[in-house]
Backbone as a chain_set.jsonl record, in Angstrom:
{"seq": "XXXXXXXXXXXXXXXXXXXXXXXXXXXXXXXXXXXXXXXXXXXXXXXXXXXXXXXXXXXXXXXXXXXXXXXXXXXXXXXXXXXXXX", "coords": {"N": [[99.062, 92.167, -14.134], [96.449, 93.873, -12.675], [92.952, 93.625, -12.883], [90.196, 95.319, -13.257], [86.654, 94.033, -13.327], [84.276, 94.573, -12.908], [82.218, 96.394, -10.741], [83.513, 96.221, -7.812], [84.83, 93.849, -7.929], [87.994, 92.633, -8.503], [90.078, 90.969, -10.621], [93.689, 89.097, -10.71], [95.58, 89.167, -14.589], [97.123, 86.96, -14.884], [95.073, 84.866, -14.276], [93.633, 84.768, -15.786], [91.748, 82.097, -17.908], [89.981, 82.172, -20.038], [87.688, 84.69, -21.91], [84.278, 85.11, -22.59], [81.983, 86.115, -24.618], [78.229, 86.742, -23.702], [76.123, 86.116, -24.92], [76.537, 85.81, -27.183], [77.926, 82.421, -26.965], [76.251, 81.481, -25.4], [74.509, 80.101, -27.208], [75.345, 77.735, -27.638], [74.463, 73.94, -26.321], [76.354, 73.072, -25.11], [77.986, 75.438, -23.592], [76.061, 76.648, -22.012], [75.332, 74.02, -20.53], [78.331, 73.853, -18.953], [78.18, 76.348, -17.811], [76.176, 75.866, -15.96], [76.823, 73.458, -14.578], [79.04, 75.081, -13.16], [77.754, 76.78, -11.749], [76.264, 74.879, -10.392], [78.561, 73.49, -8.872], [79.177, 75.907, -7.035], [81.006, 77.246, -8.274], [80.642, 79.485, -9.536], [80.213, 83.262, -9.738], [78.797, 85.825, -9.637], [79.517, 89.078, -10.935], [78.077, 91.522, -10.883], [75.035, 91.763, -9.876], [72.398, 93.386, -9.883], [72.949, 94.341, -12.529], [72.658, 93.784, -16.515], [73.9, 90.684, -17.213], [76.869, 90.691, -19.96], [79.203, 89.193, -20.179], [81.518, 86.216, -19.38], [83.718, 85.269, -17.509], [86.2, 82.555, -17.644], [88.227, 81.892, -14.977], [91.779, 80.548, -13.28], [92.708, 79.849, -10.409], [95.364, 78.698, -8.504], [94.371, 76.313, -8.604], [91.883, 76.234, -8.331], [89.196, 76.796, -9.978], [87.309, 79.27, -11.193], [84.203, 81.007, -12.172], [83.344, 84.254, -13.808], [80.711, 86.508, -14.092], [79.949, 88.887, -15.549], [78.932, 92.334, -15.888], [80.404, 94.106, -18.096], [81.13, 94.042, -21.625], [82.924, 91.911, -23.532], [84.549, 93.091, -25.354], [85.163, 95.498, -24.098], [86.279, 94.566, -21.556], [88.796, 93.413, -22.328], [89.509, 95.79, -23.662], [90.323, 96.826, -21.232], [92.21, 94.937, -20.221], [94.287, 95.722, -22.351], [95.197, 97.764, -21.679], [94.047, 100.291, -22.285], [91.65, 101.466, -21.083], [90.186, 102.357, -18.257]], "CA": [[98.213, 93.323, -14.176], [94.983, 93.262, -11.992], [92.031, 93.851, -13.815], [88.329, 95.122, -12.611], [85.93, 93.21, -13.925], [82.899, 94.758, -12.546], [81.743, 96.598, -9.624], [84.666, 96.197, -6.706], [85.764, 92.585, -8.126], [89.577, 92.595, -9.622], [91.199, 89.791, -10.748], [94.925, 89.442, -11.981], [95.219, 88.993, -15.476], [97.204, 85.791, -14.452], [94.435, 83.479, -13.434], [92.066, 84.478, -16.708], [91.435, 80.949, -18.854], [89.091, 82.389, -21.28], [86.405, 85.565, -21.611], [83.646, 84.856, -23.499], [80.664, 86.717, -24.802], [77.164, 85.59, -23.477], [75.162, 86.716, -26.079], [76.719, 84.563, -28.26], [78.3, 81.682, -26.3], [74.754, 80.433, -24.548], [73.233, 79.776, -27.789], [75.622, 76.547, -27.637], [74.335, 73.553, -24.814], [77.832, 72.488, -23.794], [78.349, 76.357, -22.863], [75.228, 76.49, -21.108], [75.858, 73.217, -19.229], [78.777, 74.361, -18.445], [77.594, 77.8, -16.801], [74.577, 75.186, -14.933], [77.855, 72.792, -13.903], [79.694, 75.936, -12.691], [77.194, 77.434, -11.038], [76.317, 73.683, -8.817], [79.897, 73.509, -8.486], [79.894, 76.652, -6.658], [82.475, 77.97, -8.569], [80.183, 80.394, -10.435], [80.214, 84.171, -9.733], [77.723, 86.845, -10.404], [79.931, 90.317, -10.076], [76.832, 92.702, -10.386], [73.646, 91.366, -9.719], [71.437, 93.897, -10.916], [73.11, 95.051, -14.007], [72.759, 92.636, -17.434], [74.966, 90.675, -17.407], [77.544, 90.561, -20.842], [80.359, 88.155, -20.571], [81.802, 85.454, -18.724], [85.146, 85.102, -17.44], [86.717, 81.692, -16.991], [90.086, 82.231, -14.421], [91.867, 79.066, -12.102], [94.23, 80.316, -9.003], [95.612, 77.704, -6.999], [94.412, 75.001, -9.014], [90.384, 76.615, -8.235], [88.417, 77.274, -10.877], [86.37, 80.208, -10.991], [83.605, 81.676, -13.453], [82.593, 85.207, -13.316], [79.795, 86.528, -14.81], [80.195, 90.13, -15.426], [78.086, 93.044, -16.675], [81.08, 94.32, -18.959], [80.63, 93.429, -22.456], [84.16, 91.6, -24.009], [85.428, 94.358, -25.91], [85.615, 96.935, -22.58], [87.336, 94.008, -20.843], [89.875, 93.432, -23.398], [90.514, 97.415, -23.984], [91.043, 96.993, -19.896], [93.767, 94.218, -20.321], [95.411, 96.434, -22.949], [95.722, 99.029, -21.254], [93.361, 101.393, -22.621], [90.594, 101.883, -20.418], [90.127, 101.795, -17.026]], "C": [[96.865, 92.972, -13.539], [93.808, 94.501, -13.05], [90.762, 93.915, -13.443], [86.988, 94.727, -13.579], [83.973, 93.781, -13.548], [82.688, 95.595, -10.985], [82.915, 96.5, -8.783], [85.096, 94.9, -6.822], [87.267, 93.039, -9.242], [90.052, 91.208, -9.383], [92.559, 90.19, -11.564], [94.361, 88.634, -13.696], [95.723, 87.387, -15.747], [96.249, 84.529, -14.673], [93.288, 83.472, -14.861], [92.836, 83.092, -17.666], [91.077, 81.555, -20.35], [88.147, 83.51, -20.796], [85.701, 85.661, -23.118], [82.422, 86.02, -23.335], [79.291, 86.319, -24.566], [76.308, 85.403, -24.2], [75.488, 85.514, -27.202], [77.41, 83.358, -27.877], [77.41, 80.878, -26.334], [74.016, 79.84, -25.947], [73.951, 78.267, -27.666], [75.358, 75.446, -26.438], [75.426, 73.11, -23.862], [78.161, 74.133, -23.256], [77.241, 76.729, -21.541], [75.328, 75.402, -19.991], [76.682, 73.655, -18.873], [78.55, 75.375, -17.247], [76.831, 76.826, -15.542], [75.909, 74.583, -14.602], [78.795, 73.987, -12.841], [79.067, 76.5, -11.262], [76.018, 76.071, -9.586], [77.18, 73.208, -8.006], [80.283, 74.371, -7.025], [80.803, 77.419, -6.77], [81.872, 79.243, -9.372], [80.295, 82.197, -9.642], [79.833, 85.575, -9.98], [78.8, 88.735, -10.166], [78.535, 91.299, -9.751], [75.564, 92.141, -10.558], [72.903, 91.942, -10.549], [71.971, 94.753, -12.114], [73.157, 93.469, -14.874], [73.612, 92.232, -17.466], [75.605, 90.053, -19.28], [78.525, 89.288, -21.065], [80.223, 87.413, -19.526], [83.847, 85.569, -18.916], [85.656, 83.765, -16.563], [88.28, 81.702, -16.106], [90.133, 81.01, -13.404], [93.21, 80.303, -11.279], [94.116, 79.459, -8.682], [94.978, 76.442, -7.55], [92.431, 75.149, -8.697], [89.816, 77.27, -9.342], [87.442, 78.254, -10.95], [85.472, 80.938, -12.302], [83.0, 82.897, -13.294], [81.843, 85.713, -14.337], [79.692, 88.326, -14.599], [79.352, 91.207, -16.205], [79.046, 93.826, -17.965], [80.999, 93.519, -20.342], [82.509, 92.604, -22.847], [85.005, 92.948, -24.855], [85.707, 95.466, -25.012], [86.731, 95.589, -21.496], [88.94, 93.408, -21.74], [90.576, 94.773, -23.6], [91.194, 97.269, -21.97], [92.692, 96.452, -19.852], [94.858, 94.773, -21.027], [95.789, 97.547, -22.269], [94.899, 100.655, -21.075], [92.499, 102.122, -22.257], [90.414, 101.446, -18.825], [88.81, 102.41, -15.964]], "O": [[96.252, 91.944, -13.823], [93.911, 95.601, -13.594], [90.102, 92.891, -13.266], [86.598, 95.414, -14.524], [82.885, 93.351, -13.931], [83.266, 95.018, -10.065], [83.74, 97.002, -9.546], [85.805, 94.537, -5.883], [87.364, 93.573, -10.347], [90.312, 90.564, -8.367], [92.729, 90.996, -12.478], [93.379, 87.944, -13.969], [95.113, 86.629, -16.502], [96.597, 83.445, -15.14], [92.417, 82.626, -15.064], [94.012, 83.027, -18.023], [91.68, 81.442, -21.417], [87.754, 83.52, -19.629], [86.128, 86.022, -24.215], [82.051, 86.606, -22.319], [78.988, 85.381, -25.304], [75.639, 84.375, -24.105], [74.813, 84.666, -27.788], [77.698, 82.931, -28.995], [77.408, 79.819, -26.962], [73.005, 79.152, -25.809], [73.087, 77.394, -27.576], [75.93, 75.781, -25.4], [75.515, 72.888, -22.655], [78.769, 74.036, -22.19], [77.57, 77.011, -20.389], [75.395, 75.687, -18.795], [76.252, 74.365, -17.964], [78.721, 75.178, -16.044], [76.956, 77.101, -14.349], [76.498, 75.542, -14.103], [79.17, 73.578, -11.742], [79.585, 76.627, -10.152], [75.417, 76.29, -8.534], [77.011, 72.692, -6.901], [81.107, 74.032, -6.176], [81.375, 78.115, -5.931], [82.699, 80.019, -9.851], [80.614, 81.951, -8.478], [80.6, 86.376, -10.515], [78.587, 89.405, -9.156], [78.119, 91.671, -8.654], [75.124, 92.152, -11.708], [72.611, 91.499, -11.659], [71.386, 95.749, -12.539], [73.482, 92.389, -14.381], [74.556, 92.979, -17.723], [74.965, 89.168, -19.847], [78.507, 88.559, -22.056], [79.29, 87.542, -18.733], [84.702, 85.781, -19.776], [85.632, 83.69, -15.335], [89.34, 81.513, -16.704], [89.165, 80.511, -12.83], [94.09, 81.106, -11.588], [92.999, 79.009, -8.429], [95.104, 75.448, -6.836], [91.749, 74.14, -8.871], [90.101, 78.455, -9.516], [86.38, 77.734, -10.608], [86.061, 81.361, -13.297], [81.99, 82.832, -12.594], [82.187, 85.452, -15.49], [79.375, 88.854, -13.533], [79.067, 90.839, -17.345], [78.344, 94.175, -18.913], [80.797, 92.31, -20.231], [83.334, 93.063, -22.057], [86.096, 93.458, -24.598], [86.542, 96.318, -25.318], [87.75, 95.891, -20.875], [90.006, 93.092, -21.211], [91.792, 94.946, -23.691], [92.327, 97.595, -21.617], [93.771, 97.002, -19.63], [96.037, 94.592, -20.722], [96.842, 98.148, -22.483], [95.004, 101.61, -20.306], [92.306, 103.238, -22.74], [90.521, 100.301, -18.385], [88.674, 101.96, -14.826]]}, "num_chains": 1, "name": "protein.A"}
């Protein structure tokens, strides 16, 4: 199932790892390093610039790791994956 994540990015539902909340995630420093490792990596991903952004979505294709950083909060991307909202 492909899944829009923000603005004109879709990913399948395939490649997601993990989608986390940022709000409550960042207060921990291994999630924060993380994000700062991700984002020197290159592998990081802003979908909408100027909207706040809500979550994070960890997904690998192809053995590439990718983190997107999405203005959707977790509970609208979750009703997406079910089905419920689009």
């Amino acid at each position: 199932m492909l899944l829009n994540i923000g603005q004109d990015k879709i990913i399948s539902d395939r490649e997601i790892i993990g989608i986390f909340d940022l709000d409550n995630t960042t207060v921990s420093k291994a999630t924060r390093d993380y994000i700062n490792f991700s984002v020197k990596k290159d592998e990081c991903v802003t979908v909408s610039p100027e909207d706040l952004p809500k979550s994070f979505i960890v997904c690998e294709k192809n053995g590439k790791r990718t983190v997107y950083i999405s203005p959707f909060n977790t509970a609208t991307v979750f009703k997406r994956l079910e089905g419920k909202s689009f």
